[in-house]
N, CA, C and O of each residue as an XYZ file, in Angstrom:
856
protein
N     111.238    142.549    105.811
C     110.413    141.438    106.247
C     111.166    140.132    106.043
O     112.198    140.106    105.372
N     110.664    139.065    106.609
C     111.718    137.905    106.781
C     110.990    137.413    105.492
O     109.886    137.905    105.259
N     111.753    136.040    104.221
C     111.753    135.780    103.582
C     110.835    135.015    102.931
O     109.996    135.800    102.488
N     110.534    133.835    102.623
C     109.813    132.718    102.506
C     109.911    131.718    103.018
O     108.942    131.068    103.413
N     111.585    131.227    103.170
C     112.037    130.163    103.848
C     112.273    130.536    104.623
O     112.374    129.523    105.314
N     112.616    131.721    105.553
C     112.392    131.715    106.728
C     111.065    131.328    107.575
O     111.035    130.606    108.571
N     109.471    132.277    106.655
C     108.541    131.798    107.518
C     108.093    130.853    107.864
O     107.541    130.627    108.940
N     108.340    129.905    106.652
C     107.994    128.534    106.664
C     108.656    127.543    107.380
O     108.021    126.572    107.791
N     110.344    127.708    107.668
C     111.163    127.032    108.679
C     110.436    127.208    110.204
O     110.223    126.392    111.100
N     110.169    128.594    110.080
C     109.728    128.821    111.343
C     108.262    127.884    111.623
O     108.044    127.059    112.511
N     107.617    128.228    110.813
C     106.285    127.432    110.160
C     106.002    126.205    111.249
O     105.325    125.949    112.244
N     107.093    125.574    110.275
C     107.205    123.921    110.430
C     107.477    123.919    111.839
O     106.680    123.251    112.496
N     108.621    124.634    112.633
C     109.369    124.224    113.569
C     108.198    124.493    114.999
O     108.184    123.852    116.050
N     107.172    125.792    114.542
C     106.773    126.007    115.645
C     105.329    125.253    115.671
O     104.974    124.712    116.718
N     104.609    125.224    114.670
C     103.577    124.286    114.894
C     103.742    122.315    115.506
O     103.172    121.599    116.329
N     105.025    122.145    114.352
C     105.446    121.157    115.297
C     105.578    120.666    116.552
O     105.079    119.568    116.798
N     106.178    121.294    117.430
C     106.123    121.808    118.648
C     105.237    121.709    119.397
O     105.208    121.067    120.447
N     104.143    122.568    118.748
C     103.175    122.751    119.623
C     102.147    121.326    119.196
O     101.174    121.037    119.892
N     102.296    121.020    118.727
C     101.773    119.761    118.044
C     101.930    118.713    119.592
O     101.151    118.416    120.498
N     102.952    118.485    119.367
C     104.008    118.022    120.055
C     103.862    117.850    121.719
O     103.914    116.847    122.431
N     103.641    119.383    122.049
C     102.943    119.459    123.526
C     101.294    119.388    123.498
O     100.763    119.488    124.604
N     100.643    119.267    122.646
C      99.442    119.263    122.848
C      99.505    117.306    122.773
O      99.125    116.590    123.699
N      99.803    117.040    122.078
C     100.132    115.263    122.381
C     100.794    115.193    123.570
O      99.904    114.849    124.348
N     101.522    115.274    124.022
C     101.787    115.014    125.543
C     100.727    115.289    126.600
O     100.718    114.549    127.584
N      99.839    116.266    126.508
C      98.965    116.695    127.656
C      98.079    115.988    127.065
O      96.974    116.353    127.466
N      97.983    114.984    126.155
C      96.511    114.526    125.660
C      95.352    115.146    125.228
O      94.225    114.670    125.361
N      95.686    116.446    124.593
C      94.505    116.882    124.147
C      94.391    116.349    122.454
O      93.489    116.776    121.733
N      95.489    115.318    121.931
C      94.963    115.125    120.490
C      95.546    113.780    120.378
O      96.531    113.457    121.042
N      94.782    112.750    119.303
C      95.252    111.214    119.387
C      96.465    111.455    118.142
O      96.704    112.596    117.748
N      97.185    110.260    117.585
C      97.980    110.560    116.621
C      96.755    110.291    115.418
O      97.163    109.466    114.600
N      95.591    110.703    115.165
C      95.485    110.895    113.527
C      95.026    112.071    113.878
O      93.859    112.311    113.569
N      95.814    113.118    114.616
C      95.306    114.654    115.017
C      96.576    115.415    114.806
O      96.735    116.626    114.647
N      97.716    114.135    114.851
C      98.885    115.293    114.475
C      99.127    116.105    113.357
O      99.336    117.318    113.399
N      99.086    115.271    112.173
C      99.694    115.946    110.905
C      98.286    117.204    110.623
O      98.781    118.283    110.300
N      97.201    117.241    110.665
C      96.171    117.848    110.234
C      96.817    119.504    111.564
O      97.045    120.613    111.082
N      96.926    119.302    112.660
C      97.531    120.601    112.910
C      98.917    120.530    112.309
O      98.776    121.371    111.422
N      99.816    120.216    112.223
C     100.995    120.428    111.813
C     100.871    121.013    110.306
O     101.724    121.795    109.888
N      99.942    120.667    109.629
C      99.819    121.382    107.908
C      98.984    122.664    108.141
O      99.072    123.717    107.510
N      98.042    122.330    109.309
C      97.123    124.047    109.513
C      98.031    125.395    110.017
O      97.804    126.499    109.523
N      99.000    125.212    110.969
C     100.005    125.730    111.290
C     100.741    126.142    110.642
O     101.054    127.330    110.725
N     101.386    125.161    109.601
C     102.512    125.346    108.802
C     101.915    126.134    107.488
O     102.696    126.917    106.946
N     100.831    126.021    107.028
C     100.026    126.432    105.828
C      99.923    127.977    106.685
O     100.587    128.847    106.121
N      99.168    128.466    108.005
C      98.809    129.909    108.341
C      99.930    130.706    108.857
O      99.875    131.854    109.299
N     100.913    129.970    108.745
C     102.282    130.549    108.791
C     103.237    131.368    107.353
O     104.379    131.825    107.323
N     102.195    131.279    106.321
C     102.792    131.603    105.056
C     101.243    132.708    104.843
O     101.340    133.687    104.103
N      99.950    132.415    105.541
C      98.822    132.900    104.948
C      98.309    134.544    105.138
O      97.210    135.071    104.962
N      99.666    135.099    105.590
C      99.348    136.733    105.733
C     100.114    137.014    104.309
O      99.711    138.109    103.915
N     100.958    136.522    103.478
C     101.468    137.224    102.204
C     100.823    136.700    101.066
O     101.331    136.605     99.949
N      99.178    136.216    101.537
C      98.705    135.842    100.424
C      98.293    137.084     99.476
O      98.002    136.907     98.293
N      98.293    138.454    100.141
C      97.813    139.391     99.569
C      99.133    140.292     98.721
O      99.081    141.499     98.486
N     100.419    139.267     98.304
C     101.203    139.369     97.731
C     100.924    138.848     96.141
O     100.518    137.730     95.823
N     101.187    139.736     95.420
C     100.622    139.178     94.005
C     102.052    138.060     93.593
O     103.257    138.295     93.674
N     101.645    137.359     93.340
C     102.511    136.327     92.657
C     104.138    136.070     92.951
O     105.212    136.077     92.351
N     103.303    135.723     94.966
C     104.464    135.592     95.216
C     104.183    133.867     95.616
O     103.161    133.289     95.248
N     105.035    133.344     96.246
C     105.205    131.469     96.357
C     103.823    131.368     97.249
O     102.916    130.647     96.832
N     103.664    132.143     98.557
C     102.559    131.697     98.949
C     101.119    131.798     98.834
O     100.211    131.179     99.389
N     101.132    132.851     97.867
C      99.971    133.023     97.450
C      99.605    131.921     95.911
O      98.497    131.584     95.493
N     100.552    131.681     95.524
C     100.614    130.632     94.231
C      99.790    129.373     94.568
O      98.804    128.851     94.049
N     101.060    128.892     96.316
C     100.958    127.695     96.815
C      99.365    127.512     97.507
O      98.643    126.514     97.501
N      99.088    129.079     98.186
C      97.548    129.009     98.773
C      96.158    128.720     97.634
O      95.147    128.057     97.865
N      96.502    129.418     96.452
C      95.614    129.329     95.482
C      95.601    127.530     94.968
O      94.553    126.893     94.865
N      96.761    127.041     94.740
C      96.575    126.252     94.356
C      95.950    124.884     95.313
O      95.322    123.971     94.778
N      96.179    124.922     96.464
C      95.309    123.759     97.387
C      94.212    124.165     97.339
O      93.326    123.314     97.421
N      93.699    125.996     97.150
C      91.899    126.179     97.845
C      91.680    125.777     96.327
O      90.613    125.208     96.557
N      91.863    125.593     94.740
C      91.387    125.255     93.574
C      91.313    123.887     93.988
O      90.138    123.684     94.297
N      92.183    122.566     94.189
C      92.196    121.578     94.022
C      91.212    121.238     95.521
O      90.467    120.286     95.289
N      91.018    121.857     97.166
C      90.240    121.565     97.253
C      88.758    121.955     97.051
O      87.926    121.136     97.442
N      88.245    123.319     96.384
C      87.398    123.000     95.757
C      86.792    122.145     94.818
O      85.572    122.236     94.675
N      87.562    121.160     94.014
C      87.476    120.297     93.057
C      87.275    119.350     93.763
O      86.656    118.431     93.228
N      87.680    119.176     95.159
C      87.345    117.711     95.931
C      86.202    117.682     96.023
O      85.420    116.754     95.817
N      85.909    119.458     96.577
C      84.562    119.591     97.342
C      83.543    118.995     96.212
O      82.845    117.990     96.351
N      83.598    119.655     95.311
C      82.208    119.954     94.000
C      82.018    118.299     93.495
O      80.954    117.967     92.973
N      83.296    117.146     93.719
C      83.234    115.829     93.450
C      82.287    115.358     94.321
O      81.384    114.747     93.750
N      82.188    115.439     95.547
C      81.753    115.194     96.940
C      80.521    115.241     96.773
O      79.769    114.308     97.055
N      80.197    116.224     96.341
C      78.783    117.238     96.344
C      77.851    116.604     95.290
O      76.668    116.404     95.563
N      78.292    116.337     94.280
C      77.443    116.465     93.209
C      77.524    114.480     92.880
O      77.048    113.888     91.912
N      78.091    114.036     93.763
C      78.753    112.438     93.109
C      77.317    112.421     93.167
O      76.614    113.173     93.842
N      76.721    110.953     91.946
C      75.845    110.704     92.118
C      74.634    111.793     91.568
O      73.466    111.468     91.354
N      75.051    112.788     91.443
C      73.807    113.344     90.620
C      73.605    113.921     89.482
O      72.659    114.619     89.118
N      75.016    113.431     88.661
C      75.358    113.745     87.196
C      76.438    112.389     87.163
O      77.109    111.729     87.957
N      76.130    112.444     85.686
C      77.573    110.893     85.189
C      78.931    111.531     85.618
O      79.371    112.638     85.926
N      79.321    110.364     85.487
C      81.031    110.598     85.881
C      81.990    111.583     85.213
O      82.779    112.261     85.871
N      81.891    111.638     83.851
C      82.625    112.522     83.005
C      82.064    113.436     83.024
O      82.828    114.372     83.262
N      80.911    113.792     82.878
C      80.517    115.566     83.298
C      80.736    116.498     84.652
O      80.776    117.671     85.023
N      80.831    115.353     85.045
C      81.199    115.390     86.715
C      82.419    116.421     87.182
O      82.427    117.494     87.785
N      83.675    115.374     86.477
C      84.719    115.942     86.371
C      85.341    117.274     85.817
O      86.190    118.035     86.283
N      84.370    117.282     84.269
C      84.158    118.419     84.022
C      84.065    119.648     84.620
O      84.804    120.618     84.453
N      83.126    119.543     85.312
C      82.821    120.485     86.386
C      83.370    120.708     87.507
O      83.524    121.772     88.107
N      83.721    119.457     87.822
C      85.385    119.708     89.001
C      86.201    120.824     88.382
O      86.171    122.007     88.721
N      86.846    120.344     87.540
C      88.159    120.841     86.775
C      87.625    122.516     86.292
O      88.399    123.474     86.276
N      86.295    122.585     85.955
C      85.936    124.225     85.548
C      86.217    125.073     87.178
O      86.810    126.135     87.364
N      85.664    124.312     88.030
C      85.489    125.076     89.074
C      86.866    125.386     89.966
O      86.988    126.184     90.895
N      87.923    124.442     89.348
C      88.910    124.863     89.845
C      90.212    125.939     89.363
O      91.105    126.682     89.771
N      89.626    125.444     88.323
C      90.193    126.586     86.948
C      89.773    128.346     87.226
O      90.393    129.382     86.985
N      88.246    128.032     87.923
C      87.746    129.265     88.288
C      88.409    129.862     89.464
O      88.714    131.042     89.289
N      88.762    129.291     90.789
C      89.148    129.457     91.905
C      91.039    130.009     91.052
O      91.520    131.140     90.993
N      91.534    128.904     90.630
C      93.005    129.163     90.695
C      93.363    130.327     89.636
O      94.555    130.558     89.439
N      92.178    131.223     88.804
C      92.711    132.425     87.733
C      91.296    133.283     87.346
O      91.142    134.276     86.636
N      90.409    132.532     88.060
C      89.268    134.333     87.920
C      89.489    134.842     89.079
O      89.830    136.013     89.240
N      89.259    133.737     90.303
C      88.881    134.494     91.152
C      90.336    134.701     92.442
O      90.210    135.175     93.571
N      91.477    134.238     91.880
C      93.061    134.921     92.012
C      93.297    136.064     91.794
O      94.018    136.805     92.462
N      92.389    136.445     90.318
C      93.179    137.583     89.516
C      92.057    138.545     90.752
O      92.478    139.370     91.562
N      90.800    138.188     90.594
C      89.833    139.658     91.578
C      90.784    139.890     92.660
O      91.433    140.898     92.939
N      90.721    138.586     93.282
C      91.628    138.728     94.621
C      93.028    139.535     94.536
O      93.133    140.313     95.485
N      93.685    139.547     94.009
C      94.866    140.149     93.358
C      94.676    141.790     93.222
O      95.202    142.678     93.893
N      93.914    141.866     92.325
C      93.196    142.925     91.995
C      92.813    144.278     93.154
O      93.015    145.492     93.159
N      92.204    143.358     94.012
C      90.993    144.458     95.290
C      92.314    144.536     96.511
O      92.057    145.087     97.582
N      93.755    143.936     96.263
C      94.156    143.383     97.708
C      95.512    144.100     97.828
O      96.173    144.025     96.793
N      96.236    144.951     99.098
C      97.558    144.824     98.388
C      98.427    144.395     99.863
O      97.902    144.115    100.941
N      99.678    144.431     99.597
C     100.833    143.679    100.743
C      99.979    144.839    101.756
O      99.218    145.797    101.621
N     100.636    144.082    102.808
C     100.720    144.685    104.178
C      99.889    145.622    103.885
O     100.305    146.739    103.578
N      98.143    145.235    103.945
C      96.951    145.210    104.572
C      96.586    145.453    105.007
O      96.945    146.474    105.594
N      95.006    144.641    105.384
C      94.178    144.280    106.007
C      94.397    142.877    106.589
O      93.937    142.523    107.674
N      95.145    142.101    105.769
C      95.629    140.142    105.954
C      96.983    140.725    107.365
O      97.050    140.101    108.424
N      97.617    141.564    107.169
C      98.696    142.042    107.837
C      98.054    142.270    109.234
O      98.851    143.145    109.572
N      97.464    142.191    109.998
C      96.313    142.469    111.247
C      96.246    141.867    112.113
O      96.204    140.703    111.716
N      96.196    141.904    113.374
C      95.380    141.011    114.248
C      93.969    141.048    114.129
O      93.480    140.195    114.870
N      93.536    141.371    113.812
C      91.664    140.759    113.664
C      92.018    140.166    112.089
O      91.094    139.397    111.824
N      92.728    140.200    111.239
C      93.062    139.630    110.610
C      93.113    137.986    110.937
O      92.431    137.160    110.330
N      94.111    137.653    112.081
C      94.503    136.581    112.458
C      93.326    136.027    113.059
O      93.141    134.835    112.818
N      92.439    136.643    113.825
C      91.409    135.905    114.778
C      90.666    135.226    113.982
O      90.462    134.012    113.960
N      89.991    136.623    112.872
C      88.741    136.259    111.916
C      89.221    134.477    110.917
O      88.291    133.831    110.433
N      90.627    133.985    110.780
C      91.026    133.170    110.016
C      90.812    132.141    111.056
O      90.450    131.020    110.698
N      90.998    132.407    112.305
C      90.888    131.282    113.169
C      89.201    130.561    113.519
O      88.650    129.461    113.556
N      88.912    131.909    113.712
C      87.371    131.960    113.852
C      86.846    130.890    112.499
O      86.333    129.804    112.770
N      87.023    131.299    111.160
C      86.665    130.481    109.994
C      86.993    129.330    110.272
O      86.211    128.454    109.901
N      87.935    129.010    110.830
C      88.565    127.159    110.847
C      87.429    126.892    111.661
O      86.590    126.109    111.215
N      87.241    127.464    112.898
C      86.503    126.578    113.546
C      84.767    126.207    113.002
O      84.048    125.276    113.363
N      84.436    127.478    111.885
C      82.799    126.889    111.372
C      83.421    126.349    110.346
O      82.586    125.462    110.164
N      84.077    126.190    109.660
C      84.627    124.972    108.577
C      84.733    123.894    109.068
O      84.233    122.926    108.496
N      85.468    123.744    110.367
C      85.496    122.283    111.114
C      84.638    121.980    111.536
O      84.724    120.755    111.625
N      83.488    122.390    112.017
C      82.595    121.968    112.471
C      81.561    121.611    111.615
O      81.117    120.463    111.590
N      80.990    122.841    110.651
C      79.610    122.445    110.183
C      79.989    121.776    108.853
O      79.151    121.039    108.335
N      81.621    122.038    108.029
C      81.863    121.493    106.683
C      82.501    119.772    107.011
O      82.114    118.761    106.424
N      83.525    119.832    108.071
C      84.297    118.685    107.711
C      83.766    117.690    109.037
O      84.133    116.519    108.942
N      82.945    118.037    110.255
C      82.445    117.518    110.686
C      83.306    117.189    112.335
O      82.960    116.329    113.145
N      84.321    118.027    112.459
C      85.431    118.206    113.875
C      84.597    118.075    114.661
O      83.407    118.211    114.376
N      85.097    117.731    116.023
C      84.622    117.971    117.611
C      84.827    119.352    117.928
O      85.841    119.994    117.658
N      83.608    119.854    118.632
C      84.071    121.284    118.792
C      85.693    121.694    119.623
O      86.413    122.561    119.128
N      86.038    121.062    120.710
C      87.351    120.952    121.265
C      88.279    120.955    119.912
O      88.843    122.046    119.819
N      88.533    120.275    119.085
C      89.030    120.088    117.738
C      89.550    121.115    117.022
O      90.700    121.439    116.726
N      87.830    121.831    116.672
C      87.878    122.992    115.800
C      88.468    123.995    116.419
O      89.201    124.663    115.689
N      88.370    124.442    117.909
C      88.941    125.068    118.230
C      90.446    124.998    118.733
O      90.913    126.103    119.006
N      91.125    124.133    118.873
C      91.806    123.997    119.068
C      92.607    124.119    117.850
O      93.737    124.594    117.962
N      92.121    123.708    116.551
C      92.918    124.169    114.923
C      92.538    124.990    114.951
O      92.435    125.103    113.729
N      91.939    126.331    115.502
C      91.604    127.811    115.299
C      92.438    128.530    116.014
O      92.569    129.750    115.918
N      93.216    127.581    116.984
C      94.553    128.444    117.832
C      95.913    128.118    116.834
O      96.857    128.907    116.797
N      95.895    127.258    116.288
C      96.984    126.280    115.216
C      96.855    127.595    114.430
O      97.907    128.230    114.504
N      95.873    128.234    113.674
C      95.589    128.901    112.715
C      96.058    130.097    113.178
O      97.260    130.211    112.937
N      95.592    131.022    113.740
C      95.887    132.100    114.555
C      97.240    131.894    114.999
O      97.912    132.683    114.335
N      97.979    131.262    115.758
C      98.952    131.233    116.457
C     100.320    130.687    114.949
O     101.514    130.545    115.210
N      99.967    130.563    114.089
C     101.033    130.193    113.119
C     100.815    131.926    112.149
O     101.698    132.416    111.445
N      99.664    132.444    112.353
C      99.118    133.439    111.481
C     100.084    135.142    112.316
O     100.720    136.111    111.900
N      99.654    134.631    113.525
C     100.691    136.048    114.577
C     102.008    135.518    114.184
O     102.694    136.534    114.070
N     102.871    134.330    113.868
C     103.702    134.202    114.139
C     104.302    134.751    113.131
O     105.303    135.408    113.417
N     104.021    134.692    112.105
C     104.230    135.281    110.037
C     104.117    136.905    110.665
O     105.145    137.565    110.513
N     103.166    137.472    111.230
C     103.229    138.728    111.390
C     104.453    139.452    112.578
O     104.872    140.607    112.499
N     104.740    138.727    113.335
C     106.083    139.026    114.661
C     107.321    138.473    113.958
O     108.404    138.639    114.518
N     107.277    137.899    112.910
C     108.885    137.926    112.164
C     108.918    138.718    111.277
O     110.036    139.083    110.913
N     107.510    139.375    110.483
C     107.986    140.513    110.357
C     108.357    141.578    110.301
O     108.806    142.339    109.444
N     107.960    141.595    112.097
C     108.238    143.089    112.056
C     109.390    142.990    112.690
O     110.168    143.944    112.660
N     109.722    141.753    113.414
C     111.216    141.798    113.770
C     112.205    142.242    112.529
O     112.788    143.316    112.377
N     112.207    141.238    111.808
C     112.775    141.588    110.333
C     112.704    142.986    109.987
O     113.355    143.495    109.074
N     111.801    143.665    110.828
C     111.972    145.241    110.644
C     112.250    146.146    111.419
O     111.732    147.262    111.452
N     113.414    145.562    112.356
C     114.413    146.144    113.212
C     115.587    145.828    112.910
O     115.936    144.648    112.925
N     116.674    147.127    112.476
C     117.922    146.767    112.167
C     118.554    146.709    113.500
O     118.725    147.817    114.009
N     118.929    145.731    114.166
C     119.521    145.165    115.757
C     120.964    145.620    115.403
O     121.328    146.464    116.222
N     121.735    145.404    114.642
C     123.082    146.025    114.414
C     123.329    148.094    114.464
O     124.302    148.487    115.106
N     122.842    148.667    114.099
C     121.704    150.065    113.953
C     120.946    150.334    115.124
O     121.020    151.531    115.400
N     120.347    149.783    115.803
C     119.626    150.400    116.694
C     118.542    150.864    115.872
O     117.577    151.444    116.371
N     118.651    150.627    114.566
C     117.178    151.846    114.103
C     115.691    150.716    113.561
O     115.538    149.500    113.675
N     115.076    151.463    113.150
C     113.671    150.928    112.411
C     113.482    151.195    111.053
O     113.544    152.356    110.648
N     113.224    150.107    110.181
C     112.976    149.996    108.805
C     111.624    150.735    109.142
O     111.099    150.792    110.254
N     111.040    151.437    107.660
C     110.362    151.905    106.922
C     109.273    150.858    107.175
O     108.145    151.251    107.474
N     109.486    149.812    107.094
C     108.548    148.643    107.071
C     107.656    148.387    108.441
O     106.546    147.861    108.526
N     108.731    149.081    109.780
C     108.240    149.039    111.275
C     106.543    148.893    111.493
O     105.855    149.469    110.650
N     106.142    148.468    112.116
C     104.635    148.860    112.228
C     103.893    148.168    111.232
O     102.939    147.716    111.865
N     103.778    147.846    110.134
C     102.954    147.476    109.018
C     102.935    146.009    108.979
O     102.257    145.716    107.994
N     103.213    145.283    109.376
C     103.005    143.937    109.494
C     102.030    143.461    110.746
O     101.156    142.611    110.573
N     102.252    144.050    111.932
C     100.809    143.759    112.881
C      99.983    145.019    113.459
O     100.018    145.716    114.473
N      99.206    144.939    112.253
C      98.544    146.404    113.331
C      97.209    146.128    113.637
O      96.526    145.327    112.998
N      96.835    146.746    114.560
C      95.106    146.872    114.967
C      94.390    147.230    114.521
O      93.320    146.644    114.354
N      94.805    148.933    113.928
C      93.877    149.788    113.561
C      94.372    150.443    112.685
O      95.424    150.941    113.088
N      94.035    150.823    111.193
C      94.647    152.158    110.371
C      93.441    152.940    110.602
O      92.256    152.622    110.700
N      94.004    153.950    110.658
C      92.504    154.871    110.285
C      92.333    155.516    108.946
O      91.263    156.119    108.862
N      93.251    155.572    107.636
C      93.256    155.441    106.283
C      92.353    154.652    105.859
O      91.937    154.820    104.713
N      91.782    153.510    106.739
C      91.139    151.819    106.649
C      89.950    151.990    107.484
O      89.153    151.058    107.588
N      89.783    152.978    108.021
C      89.215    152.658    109.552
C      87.696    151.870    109.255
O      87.142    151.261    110.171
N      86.987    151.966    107.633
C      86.096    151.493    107.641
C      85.989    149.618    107.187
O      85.148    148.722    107.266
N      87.431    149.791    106.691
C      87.548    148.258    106.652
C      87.998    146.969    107.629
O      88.132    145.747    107.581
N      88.160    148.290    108.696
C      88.904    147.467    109.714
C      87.379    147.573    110.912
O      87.636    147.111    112.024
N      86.606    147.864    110.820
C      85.757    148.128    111.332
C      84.721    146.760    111.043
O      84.394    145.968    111.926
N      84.195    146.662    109.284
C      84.091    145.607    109.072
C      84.629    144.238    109.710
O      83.979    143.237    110.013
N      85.712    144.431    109.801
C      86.623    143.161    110.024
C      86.503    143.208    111.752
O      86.670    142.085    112.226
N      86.368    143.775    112.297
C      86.248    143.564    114.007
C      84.732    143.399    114.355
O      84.244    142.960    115.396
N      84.045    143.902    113.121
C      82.319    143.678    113.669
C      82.395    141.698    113.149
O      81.802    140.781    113.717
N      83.253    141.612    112.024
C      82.894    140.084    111.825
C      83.605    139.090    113.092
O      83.261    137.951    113.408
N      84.625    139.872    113.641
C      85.351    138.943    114.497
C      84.629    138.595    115.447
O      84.377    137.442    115.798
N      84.130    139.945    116.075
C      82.867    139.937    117.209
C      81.752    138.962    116.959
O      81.551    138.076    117.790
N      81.113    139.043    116.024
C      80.425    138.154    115.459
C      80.564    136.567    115.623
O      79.600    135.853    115.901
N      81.716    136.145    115.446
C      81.976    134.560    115.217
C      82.402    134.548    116.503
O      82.188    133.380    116.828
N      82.946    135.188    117.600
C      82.587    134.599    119.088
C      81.500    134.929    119.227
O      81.543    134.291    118.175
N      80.516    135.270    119.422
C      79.178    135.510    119.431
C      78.397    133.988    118.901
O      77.905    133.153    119.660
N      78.445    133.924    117.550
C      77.706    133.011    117.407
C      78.208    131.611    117.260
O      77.505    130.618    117.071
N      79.649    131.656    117.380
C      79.812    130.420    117.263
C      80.404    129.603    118.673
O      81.173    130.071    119.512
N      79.766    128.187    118.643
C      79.896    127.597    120.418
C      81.233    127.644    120.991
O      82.298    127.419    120.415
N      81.095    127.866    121.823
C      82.078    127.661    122.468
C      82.632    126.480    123.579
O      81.978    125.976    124.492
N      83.935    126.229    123.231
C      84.115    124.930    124.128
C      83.958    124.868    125.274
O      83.952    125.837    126.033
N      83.770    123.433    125.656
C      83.315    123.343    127.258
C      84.093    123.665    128.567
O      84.955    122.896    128.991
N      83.896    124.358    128.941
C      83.930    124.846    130.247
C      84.473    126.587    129.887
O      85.198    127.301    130.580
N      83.838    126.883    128.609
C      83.833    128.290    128.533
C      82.622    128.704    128.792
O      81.562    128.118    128.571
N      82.910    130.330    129.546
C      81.498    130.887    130.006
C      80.757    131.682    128.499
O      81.295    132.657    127.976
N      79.573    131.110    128.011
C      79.348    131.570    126.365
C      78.603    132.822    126.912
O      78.133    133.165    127.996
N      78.748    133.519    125.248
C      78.565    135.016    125.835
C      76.912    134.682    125.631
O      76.069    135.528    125.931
């Protein structure tokens, strides 16, 4: 499989890009660039989160702790004093970055269920009810960071399975296959789960304009 700094070079280079052409055709103003360029570059590392204690799962734990701590500031300002406040920031992030790491850790292992295409959709699918009903996006927006998401998320999974062709050899690593798959049937009930939720969030969630909604 390709490295760390590889995915992330790639990361950077291809969300950029697309950043890049979506500003030219006018579908985003400039305080729209950097917010895809970090969603991209962040779901470009977010299939080896189910790597125990490796950089991106460190690096993923540690933004969803600190922004939970934004969140719970947000939430609660104003309805407890300031120093208890914080308190409770700082517990809840403490909780996110080493209870609920270690479960996660625990229930999860490499090359997956995160390793998937319904893997990739279901993450895209989430951006867009996070953008919408949490941070308050235009639906065009949300969906459009739900292709950022997805499309940086396939891209982590097609380097590595390239990375799992020896091109000098002619042959196939051991590894072949296990980085994007559809279906295990070892899994078949978890992957089942995971395509009834995918189904689900096109289903219920809107769809942009001038799509025909189901």
């Amino acid at each position: 499989m390709a490295n760390f700094q590889t995915h992330i070079t790639v990361a950077v280079v291809g969300s950029t890009a697309a950043t890049a052409l979506c500003a030219q055709a006018g579908l985003i103003d400039h305080t729209q660039v950097l917010p895809l360029i970090a969603l991209g570059t962040l779901a470009g590392i977010l299939p080896d989160i189910d790597s125990d204690h490796s950089v991106p799962t460190r690096l993923i734990f540690n933004v969803l702790s600190f922004a939970v701590a934004v969140a719970t500031l947000f939430t609660l300002l104003g309805q407890m004093p300031i120093i208890p406040l914080l308190g409770v920031a700082l517990l809840c992030a403490l909780f996110v970055r080493y209870i609920a790491y270690s479960l996660f850790a625990g229930i999860t292992e490499h090359r997956g269920l995160f390793h998937s295409l319904p893997a990739a959709l279901l993450f895209g699918l989430s951006t867009v009810s996070i953008g919408i009903h949490v941070l308050g996006w235009s639906l065009s927006f949300a969906w459009l960071s739900a292709a950022f998401v997805s499309g940086g998320y396939l891209l982590h999974l097609s380097l590595d399975e390239i990375y799992s062709v020896n091109f000098m050899g002619s042959t196939l690593k051991k590894s072949f296959g296990s980085a994007l798959t559809v279906f295990n049937r070892s899994s078949w009930l978890s992957y089942l789960i995971l395509y009834t939720a995918v189904g689900l969030g096109f289903y219920l969630l809107p769809a942009p304009k001038g799509w025909i909604s189901l």
